[in-house]
N, CA, C and O atoms as CSV, one atom per row, in Angstrom:
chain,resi,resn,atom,element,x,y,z
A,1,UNK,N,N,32.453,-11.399,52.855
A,1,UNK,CA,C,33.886,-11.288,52.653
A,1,UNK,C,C,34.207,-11.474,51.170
A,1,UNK,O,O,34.028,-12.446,50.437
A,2,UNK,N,N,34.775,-10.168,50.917
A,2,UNK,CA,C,35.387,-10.340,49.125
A,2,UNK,C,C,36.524,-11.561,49.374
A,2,UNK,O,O,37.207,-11.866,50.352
A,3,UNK,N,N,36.359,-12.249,47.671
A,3,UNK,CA,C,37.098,-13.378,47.497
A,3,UNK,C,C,38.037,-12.778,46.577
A,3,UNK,O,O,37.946,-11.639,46.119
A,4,UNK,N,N,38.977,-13.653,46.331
A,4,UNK,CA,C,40.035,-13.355,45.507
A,4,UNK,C,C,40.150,-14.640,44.176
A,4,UNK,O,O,40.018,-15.854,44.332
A,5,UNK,N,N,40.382,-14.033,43.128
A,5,UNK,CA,C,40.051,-15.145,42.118
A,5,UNK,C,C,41.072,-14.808,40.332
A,5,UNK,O,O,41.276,-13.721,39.792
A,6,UNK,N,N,41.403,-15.893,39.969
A,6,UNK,CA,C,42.211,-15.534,38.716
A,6,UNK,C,C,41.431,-16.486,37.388
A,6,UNK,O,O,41.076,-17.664,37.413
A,7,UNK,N,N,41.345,-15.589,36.397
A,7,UNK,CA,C,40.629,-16.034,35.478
A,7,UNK,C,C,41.223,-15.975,34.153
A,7,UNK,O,O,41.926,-14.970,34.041
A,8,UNK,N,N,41.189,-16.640,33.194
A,8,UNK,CA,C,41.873,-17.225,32.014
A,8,UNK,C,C,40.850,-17.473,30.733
A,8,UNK,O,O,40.204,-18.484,30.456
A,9,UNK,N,N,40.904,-16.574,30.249
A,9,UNK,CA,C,39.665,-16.094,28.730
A,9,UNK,C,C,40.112,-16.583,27.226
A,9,UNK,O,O,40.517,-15.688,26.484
A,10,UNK,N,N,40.084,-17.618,26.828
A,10,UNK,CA,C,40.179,-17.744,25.514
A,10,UNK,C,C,39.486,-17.178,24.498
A,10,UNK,O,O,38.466,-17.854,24.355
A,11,UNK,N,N,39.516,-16.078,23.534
A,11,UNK,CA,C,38.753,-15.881,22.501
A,11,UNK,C,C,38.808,-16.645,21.318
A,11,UNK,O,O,40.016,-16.846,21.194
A,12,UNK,N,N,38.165,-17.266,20.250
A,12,UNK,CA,C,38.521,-17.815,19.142
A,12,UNK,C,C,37.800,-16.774,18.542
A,12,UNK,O,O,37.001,-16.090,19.181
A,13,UNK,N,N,38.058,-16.599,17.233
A,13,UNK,CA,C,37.965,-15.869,16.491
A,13,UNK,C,C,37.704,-14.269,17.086
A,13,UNK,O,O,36.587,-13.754,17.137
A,14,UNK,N,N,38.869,-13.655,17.486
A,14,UNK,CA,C,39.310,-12.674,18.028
A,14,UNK,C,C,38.879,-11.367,17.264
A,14,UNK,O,O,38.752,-10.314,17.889
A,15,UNK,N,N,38.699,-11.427,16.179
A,15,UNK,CA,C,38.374,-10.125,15.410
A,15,UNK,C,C,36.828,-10.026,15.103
A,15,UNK,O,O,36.209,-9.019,14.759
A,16,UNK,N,N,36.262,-11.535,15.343
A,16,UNK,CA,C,34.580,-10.895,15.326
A,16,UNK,C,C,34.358,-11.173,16.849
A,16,UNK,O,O,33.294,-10.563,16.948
A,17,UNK,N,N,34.521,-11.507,17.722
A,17,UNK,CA,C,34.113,-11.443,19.373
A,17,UNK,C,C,34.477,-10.424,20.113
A,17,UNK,O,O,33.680,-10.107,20.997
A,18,UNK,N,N,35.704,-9.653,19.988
A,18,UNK,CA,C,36.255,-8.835,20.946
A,18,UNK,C,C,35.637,-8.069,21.232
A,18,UNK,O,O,35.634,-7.794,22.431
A,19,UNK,N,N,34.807,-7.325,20.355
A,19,UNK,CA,C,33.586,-6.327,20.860
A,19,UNK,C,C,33.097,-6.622,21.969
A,19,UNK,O,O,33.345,-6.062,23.038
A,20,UNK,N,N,32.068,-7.900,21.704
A,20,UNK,CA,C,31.279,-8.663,22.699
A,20,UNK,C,C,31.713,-9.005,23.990
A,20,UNK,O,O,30.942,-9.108,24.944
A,21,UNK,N,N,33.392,-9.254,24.066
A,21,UNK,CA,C,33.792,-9.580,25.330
A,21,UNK,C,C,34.378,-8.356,25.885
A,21,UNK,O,O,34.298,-8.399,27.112
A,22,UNK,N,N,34.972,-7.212,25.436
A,22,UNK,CA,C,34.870,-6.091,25.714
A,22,UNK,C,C,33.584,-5.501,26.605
A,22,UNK,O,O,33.733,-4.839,27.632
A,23,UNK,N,N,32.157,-5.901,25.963
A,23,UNK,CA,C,31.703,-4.943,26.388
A,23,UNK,C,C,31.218,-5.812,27.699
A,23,UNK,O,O,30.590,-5.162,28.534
A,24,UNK,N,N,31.356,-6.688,27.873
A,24,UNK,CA,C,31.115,-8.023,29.242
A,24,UNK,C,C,32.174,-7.791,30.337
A,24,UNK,O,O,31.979,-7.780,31.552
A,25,UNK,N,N,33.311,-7.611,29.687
A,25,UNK,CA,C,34.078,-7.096,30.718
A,25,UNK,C,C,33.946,-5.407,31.404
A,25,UNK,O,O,34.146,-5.185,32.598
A,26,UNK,N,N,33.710,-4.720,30.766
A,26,UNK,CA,C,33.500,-3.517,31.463
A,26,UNK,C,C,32.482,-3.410,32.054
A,26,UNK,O,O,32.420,-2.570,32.952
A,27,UNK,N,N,31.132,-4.387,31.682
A,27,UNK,CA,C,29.916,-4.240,32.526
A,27,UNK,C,C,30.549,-5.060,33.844
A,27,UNK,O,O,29.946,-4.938,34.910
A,28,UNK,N,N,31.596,-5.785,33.800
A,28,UNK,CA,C,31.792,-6.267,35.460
A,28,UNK,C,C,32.870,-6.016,36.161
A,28,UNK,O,O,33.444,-6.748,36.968
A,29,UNK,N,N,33.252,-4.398,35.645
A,29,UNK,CA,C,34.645,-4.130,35.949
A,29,UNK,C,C,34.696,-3.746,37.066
A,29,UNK,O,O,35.806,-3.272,37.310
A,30,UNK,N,N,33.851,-3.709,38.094
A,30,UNK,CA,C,34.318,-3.309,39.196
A,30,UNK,C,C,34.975,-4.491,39.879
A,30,UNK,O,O,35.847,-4.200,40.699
A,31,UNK,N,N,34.741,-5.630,39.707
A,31,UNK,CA,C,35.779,-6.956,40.264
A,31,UNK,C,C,36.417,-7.426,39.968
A,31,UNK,O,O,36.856,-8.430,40.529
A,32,UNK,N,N,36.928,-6.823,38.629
A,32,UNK,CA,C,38.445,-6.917,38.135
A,32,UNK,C,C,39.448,-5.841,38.618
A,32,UNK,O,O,39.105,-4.659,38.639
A,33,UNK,N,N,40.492,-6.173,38.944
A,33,UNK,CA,C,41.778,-5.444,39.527
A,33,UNK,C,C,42.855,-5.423,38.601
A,33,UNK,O,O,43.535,-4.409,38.443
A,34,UNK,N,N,43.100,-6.742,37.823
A,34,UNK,CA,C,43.955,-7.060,36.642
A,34,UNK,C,C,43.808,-6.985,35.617
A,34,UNK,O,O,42.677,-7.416,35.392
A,35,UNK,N,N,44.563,-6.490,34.178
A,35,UNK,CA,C,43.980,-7.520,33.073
A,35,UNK,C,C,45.114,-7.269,32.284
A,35,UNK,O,O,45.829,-6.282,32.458
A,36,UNK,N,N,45.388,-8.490,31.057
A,36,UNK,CA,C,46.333,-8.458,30.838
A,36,UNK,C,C,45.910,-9.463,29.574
A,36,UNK,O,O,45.316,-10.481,29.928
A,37,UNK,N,N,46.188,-9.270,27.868
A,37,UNK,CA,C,46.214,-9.919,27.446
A,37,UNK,C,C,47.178,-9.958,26.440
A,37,UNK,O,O,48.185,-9.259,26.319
A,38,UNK,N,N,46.643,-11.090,25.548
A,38,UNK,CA,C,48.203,-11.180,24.437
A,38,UNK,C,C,47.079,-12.449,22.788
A,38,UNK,O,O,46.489,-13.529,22.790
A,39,UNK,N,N,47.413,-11.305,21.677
A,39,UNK,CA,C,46.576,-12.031,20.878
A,39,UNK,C,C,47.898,-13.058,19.728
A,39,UNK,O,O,47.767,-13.835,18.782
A,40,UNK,N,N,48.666,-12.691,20.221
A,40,UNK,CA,C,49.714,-14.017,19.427
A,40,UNK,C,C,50.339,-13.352,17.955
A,40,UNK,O,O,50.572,-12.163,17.735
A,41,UNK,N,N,50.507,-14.394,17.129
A,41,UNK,CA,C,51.084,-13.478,15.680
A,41,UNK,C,C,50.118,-13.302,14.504
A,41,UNK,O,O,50.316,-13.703,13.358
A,42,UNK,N,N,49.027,-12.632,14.963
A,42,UNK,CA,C,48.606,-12.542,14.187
A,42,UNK,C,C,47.332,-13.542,13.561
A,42,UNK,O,O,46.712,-13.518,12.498
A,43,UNK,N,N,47.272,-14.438,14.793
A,43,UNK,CA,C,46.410,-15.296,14.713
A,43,UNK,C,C,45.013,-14.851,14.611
A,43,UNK,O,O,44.806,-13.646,14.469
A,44,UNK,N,N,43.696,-15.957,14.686
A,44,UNK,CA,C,42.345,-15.557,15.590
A,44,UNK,C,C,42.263,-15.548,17.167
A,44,UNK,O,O,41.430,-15.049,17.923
A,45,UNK,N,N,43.278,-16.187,17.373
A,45,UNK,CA,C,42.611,-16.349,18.967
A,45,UNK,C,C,43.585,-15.545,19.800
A,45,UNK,O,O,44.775,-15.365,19.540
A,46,UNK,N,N,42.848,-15.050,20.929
A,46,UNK,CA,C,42.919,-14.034,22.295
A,46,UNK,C,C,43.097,-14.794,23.152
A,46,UNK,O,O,42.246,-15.674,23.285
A,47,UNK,N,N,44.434,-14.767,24.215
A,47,UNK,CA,C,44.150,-14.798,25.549
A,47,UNK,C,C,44.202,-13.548,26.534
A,47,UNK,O,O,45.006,-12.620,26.622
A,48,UNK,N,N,43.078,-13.859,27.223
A,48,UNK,CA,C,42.888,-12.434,28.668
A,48,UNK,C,C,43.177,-13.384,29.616
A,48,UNK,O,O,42.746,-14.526,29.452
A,49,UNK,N,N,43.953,-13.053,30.757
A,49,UNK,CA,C,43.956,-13.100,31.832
A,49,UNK,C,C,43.437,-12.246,33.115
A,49,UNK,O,O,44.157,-11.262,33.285
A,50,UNK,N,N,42.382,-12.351,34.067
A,50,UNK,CA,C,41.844,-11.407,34.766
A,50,UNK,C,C,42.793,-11.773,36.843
A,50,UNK,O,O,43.337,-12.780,37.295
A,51,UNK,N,N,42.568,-10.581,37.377
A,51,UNK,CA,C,42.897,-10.670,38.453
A,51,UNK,C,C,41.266,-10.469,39.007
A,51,UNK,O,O,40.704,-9.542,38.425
A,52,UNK,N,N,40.520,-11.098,39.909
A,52,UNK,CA,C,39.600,-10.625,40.336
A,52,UNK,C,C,39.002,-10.394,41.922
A,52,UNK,O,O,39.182,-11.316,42.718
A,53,UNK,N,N,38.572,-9.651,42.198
A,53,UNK,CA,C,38.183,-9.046,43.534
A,53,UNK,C,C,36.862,-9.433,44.004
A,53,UNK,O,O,36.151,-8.881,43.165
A,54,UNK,N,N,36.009,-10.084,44.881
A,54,UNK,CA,C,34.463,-9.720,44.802
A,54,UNK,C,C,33.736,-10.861,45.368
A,54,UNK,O,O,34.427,-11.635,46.030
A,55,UNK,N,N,32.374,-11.154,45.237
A,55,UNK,CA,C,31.748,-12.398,45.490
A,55,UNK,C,C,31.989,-13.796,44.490
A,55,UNK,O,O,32.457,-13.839,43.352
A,56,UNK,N,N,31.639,-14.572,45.097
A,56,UNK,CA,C,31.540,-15.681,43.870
A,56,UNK,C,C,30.634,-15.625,43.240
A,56,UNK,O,O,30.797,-15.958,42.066
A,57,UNK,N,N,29.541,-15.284,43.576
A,57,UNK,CA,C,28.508,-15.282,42.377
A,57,UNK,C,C,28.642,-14.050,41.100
A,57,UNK,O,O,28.113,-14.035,39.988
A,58,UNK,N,N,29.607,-13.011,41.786
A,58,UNK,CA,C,29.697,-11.905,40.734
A,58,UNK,C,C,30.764,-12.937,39.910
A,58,UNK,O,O,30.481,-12.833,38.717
A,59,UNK,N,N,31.824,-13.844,40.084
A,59,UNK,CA,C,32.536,-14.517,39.339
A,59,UNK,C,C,31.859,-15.426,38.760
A,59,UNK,O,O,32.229,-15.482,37.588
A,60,UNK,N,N,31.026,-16.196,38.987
A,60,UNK,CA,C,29.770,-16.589,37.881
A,60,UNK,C,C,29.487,-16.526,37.328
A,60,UNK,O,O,29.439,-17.325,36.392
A,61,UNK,N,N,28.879,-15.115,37.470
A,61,UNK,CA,C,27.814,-14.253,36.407
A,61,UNK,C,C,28.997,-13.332,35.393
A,61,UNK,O,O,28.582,-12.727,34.405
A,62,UNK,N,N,30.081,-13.319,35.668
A,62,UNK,CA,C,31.275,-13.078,34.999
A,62,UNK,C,C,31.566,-14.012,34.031
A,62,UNK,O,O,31.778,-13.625,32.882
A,63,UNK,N,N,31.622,-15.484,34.387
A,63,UNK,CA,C,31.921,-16.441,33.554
A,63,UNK,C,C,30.667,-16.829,32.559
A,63,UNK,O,O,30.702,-17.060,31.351
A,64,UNK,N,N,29.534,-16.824,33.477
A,64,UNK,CA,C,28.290,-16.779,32.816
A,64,UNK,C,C,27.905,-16.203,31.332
A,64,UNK,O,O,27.490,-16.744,30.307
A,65,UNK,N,N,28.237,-14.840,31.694
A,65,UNK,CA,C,28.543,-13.692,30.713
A,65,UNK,C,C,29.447,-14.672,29.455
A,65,UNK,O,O,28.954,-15.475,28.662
A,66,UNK,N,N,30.445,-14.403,29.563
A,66,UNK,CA,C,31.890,-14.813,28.911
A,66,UNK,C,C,31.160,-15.919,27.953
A,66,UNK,O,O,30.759,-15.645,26.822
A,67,UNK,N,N,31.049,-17.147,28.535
A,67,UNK,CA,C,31.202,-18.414,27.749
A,67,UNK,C,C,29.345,-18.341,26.888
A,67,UNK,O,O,28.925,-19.210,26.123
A,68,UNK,N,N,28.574,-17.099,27.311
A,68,UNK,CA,C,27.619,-16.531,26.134
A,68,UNK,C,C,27.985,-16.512,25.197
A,68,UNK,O,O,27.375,-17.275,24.448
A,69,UNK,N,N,28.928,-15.869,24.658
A,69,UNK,CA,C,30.175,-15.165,23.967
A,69,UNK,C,C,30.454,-16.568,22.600
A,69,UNK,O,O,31.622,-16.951,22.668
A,70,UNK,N,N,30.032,-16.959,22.018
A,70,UNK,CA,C,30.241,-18.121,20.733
A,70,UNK,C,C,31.719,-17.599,20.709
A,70,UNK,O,O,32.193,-16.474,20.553
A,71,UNK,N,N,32.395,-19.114,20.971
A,71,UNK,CA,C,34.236,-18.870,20.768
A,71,UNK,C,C,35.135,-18.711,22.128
A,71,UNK,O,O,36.334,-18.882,22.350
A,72,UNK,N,N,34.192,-18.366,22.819
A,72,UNK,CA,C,34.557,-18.299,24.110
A,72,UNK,C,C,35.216,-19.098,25.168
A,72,UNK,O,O,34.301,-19.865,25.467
A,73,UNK,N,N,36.020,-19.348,25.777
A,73,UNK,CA,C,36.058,-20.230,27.021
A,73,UNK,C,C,36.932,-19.864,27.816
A,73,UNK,O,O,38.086,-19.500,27.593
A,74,UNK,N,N,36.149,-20.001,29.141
A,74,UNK,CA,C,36.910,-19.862,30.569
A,74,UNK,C,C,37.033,-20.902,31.654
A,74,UNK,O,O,36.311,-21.781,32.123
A,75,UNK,N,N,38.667,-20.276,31.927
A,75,UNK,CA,C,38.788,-21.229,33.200
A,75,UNK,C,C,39.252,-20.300,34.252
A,75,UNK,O,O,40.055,-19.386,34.063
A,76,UNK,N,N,38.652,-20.620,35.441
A,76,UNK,CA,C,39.017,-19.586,37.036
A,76,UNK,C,C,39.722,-20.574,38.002
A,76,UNK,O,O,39.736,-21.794,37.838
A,77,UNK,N,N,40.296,-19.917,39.012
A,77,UNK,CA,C,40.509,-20.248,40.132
A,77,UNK,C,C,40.093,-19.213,41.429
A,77,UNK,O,O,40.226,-17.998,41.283
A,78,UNK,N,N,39.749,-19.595,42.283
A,78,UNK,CA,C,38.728,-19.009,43.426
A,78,UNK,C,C,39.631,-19.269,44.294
A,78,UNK,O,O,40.208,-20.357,44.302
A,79,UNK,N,N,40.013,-17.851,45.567
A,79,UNK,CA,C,40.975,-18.234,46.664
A,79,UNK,C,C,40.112,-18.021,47.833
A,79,UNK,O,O,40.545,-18.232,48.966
């Protein structure tokens, strides 16, 4: 049974990571449904917000991924 899950991506230093989390997110885009972010005024730092669809372990290996990412940090909630 697919789970339902919301996830919350901090980038720090937004202009040398985004690549990297870009390309993490599209390798696990099939269990994202949402996304939605906002990088502020001009600052370094990114927030993404994800809607997600799928197993928990694909949300894992999602977060897994992510907090690879130097600058990184995530927080989820699992329904």
């Amino acid at each position: 049974m697919k789970q339902l899950g919301i996830m919350g991506i901090r980038v720090k230093g937004r202009d040398k990571h985004a690549p990297e989390v870009q390309e993490v997110l599209t390798r696990h885009g099939e269990i994202i449904t949402t996304r939605t972010g906002f990088h502020g005024d001009g600052g370094d730092q990114g927030l993404i917000s994800l809607t997600l669809q799928g197993d928990f372990h694909e949300f894992m290996q999602l977060e897994k991924d992510l907090t690879g990412i130097n600058g990184v940090e995530v927080q989820y909630l699992k329904f």
